[in-house]
Z-matrix of the N, CA and C atoms (Angstrom, degrees):
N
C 1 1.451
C 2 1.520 1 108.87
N 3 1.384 2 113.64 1 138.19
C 4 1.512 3 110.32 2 170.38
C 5 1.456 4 99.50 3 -135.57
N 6 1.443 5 112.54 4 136.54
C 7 1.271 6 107.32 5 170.37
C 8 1.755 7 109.05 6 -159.68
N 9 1.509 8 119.81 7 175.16
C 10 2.094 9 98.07 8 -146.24
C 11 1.688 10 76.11 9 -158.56
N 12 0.919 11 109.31 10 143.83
C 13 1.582 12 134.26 11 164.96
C 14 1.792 13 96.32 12 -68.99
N 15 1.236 14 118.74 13 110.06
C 16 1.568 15 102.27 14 178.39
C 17 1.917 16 100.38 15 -118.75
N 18 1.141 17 129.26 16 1.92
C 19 1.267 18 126.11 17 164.85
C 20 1.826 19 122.44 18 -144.26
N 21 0.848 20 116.24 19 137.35
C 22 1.298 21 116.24 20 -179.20
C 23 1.665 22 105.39 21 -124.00
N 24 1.392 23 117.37 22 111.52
C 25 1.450 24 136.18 23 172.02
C 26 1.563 25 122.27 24 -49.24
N 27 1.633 26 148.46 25 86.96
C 28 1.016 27 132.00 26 174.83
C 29 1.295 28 94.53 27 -105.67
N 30 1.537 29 111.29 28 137.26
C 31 1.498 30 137.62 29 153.46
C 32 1.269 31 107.32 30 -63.99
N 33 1.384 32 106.14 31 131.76
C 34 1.445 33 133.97 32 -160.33
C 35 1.751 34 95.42 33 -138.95
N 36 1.529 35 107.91 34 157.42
C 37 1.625 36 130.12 35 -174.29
C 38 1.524 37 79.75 36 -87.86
N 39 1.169 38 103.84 37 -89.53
C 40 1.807 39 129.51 38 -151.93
C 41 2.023 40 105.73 39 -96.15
N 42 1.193 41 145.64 40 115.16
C 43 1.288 42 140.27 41 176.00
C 44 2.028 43 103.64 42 -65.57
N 45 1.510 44 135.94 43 -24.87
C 46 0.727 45 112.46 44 156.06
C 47 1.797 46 136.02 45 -104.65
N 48 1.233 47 96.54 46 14.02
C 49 1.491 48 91.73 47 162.74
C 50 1.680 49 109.32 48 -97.86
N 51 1.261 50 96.64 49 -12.47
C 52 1.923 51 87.14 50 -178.69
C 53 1.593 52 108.42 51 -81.16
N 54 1.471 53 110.93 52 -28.65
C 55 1.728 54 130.13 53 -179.08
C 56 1.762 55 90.30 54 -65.86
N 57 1.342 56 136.47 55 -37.68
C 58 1.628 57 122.49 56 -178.44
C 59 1.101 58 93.96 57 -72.15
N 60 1.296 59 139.42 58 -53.03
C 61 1.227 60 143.47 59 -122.05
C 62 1.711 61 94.05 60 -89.85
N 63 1.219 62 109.52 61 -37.67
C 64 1.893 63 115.05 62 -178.94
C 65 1.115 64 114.10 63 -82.58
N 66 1.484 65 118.76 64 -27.24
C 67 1.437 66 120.96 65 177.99
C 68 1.130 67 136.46 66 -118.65
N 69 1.811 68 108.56 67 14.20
C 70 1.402 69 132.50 68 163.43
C 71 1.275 70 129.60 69 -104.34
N 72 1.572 71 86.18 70 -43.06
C 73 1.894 72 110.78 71 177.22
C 74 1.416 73 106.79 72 -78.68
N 75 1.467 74 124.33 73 -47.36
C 76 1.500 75 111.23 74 -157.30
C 77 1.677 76 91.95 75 -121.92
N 78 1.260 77 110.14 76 2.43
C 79 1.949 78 108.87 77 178.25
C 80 1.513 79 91.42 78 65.10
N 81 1.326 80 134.39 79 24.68
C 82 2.256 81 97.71 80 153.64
C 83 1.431 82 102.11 81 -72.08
N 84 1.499 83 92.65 82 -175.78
C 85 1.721 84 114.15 83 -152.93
C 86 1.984 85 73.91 84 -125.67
N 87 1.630 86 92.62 85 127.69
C 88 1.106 87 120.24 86 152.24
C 89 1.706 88 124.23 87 -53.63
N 90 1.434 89 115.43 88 96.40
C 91 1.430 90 100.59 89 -163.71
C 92 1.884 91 110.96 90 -98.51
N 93 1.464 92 115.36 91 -13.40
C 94 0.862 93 126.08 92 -178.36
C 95 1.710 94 124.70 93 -163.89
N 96 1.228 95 118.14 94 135.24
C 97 1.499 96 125.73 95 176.11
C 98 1.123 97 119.95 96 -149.59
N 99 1.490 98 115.07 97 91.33
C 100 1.337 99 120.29 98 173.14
C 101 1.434 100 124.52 99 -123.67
N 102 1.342 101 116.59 100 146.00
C 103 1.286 102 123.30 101 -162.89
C 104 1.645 103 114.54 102 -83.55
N 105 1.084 104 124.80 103 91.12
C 106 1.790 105 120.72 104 170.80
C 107 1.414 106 130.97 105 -62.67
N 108 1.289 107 127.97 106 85.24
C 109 1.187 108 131.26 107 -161.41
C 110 1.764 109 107.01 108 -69.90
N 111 1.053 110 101.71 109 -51.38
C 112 1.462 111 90.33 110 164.09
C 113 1.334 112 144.05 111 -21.47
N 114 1.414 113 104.61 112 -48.87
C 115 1.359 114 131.79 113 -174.35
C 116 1.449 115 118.82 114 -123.61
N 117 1.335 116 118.56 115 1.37
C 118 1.537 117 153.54 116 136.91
C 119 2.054 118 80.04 117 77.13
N 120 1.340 119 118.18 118 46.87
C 121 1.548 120 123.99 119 148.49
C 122 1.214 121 107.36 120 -131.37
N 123 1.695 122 98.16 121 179.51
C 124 1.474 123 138.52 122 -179.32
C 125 1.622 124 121.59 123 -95.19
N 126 1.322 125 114.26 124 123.11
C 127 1.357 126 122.61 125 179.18
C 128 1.327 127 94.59 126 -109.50
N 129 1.520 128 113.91 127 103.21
C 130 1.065 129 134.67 128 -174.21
C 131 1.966 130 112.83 129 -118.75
N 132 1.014 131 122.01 130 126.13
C 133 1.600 132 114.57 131 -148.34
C 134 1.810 133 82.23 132 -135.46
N 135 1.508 134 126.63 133 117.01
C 136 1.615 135 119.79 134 154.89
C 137 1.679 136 101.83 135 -120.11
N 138 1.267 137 97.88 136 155.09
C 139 1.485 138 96.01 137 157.81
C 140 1.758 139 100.94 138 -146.50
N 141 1.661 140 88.99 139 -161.92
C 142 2.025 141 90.60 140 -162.94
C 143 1.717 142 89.64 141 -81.36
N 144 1.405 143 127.31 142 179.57
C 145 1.038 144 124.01 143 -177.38
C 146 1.300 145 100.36 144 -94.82
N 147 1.461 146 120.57 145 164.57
C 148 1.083 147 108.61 146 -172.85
C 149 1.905 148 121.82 147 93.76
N 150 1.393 149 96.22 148 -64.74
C 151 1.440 150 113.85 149 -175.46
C 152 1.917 151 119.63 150 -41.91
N 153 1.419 152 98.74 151 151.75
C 154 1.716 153 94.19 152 -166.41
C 155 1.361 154 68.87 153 -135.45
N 156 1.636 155 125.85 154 144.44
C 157 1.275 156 149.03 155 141.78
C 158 1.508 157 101.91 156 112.27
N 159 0.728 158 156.52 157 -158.00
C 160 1.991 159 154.44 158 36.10
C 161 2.102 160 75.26 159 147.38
N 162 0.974 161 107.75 160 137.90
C 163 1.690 162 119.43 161 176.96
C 164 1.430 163 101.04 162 -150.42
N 165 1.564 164 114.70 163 146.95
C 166 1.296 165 124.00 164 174.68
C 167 1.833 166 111.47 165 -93.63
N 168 1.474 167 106.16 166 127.50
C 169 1.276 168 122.65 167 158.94
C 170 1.181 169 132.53 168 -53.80
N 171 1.559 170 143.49 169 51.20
C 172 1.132 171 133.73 170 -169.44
C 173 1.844 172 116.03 171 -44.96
N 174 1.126 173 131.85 172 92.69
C 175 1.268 174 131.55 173 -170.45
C 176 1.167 175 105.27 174 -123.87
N 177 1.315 176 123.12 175 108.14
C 178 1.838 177 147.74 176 164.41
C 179 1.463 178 94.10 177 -54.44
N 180 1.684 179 110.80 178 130.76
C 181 0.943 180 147.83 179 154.89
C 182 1.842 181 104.42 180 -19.84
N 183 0.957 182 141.24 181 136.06
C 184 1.372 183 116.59 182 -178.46
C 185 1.900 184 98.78 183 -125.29
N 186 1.490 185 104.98 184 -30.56
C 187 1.625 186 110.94 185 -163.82
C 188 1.161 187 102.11 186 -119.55
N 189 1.285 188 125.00 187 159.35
C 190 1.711 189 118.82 188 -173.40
C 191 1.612 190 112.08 189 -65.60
N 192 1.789 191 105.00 190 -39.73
C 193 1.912 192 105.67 191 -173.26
C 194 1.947 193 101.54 192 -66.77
N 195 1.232 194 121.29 193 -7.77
C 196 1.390 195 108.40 194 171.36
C 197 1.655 196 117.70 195 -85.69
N 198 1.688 197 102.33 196 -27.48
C 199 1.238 198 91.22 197 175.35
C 200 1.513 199 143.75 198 -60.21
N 201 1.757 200 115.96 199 -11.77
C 202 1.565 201 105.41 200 171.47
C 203 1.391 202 119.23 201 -103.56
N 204 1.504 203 115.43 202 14.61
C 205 1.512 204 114.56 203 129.11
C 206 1.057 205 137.31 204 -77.36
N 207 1.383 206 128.26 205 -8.48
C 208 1.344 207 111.03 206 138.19
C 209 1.781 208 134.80 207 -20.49
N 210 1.194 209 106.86 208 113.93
C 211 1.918 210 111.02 209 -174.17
C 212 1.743 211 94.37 210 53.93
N 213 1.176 212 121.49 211 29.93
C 214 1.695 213 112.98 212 156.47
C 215 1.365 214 108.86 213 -147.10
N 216 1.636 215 119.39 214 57.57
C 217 1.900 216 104.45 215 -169.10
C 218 1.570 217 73.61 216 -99.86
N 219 1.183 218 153.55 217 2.65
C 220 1.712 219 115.43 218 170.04
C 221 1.704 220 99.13 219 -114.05
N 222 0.916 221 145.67 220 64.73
C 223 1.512 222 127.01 221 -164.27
C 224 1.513 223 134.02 222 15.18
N 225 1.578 224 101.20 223 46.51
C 226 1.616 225 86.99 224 -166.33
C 227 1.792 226 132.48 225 103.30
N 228 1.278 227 103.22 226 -43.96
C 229 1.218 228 134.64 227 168.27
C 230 1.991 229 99.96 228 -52.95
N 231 1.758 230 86.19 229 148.32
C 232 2.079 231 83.16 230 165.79
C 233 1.652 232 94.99 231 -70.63
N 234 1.320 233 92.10 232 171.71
C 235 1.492 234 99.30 233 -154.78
C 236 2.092 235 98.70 234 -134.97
N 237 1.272 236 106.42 235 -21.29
C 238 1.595 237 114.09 236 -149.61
C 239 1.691 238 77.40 237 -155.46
N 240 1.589 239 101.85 238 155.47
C 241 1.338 240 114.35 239 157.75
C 242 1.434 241 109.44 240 -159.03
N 243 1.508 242 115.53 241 121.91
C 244 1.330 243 132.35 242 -154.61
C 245 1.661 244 99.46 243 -102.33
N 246 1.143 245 115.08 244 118.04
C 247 2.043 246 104.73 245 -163.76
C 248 1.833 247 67.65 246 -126.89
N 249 2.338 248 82.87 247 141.77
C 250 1.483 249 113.19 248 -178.64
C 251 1.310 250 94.88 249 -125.36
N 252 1.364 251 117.57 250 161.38
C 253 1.378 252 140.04 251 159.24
C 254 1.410 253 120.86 252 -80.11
N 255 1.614 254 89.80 253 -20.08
C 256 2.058 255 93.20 254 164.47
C 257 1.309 256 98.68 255 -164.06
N 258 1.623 257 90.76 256 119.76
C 259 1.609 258 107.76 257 -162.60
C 260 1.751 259 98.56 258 -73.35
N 261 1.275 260 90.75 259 -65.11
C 262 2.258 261 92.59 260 -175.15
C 263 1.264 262 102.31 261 -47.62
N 264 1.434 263 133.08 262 -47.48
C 265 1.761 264 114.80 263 170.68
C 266 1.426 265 117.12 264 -39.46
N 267 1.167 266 129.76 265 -49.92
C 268 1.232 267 124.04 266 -153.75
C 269 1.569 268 101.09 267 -115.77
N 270 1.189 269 129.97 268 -9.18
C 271 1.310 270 137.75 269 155.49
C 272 1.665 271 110.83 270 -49.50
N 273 1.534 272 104.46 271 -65.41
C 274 1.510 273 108.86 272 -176.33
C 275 1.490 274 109.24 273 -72.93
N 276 1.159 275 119.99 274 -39.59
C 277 1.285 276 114.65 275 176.11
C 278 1.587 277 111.16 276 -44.40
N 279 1.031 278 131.50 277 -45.45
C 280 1.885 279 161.12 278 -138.33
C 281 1.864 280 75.52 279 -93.15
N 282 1.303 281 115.56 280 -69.13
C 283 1.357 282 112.08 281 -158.93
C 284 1.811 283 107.11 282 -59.94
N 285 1.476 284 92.81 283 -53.41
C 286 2.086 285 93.87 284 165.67
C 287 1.204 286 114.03 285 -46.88
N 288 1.129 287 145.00 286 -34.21
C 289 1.096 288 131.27 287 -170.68
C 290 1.405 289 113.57 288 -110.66
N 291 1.271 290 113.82 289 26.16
C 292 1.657 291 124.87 290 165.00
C 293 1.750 292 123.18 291 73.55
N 294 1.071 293 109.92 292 19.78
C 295 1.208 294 127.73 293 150.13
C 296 1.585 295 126.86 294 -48.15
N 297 1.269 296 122.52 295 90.85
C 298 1.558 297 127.20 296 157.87
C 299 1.539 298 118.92 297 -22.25
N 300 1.025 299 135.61 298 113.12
C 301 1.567 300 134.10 299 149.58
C 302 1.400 301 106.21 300 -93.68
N 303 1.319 302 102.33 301 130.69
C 304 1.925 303 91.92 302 170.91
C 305 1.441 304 102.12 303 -117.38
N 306 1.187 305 123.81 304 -4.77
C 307 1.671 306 121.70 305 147.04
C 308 1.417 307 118.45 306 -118.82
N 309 1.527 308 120.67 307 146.61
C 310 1.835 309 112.02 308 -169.82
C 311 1.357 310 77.27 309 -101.36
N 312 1.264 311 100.17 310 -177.69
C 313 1.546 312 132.17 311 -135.05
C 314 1.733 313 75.43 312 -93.07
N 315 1.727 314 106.69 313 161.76
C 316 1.390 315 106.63 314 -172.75
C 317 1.677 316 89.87 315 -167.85
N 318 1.180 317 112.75 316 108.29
C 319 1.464 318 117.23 317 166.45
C 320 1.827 319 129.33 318 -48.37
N 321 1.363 320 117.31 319 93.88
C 322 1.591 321 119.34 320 -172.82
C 323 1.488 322 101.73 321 -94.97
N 324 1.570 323 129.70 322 -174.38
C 325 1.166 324 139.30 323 168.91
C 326 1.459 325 124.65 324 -66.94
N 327 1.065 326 107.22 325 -21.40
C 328 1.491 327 123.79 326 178.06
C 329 1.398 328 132.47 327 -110.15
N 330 2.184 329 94.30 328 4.52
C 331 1.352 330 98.66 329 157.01
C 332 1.784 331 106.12 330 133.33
N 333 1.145 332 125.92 331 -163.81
C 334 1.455 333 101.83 332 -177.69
C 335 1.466 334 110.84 333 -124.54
N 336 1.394 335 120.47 334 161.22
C 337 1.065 336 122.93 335 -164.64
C 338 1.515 337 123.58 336 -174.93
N 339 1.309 338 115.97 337 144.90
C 340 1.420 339 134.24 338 -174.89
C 341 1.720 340 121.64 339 -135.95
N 342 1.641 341 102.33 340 147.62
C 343 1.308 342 83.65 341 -175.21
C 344 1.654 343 100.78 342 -120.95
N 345 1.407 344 136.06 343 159.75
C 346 1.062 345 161.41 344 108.17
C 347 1.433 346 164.84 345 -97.54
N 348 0.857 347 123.25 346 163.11
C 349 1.761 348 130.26 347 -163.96
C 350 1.362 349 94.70 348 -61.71
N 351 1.422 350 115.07 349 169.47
C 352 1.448 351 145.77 350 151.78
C 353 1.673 352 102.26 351 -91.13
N 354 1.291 353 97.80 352 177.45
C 355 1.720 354 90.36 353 177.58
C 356 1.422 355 96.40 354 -89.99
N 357 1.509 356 151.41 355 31.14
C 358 1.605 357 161.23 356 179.20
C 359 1.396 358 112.65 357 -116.10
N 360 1.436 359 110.25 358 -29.39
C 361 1.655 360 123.62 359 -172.92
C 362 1.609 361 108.70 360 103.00
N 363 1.448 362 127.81 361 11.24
C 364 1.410 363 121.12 362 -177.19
C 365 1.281 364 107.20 363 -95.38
N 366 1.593 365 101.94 364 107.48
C 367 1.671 366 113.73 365 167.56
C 368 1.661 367 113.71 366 -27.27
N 369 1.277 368 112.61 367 145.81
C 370 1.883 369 124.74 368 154.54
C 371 1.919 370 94.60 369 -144.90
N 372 1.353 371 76.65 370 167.82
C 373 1.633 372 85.74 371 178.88
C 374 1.655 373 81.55 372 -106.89
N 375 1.449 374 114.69 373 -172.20
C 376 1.334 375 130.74 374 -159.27
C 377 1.541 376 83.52 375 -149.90
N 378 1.475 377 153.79 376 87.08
C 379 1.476 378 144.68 377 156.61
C 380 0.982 379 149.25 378 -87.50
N 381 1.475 380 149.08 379 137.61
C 382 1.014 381 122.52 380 -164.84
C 383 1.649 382 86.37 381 -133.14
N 384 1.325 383 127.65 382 127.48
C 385 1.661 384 134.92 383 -177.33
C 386 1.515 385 92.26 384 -68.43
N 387 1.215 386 114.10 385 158.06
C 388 1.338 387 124.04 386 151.15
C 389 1.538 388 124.57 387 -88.78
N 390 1.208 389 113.28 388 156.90
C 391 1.712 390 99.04 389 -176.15
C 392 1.221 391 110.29 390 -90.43
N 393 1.330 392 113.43 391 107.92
C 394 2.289 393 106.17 392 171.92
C 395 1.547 394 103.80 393 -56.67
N 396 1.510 395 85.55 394 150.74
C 397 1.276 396 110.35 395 -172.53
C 398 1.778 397 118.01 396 -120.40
């Protein structure tokens, strides 16, 4: 059997302020935006650049009981964890371009790492693995 998580759903306010916010603030690549008339939304698909597998669902709030998960689908908790090949590149970049950290970066055993907001309030870590040796 093989089988892969290929989308993960975040509740979103607005589909184009969350589309700046992924592809201004953190640089993913817009992979898809299409309009569902049926269901009168957007199938909107970003991921990090670079990235192979797992893509984020930009999905607007549609009913009022979804809306105060908005920036709260884990309770608070990190929620996402975005792993780089070069953490201070994309760390400082993240900070230039106005990105919240609500923890600075802090060297662990498994490599370094920081966490920040979305522009909603939903924690990610920011990681960078270390290489075993």
């Amino acid at each position: 059997m093989q089988q892969s998580i290929v989308h993960i759903a975040l509740v979103v306010r607005d589909y184009d302020e969350a589309i700046e916010f992924y592809t201004e603030k953190l640089s993913f690549v817009l992979l898809e935006d299409t309009y569902q008339p049926a269901q009168d939304k957007r199938w909107v698909l970003v991921a990090p650049p670079g990235g192979r597998g797992t893509t984020l669902l930009l999905a607007r709030a549609s009913k009022p009981e979804q809306e105060p998960f908005i920036g709260n689908q884990s309770g608070g908790r990190v929620f996402l964890f975005l792993n780089t090949d070069d953490f201070w590149r994309d760390y400082n970049r993240m900070v230039a371009a106005g990105v919240t950290f609500v923890r600075p970066p802090k060297e662990e055993p498994y490599g370094t790492v920081a966490v920040f907001a979305d522009l909603y309030g939903n924690l990610w870590d920011l990681l960078q693995y270390r290489e075993l040796q």
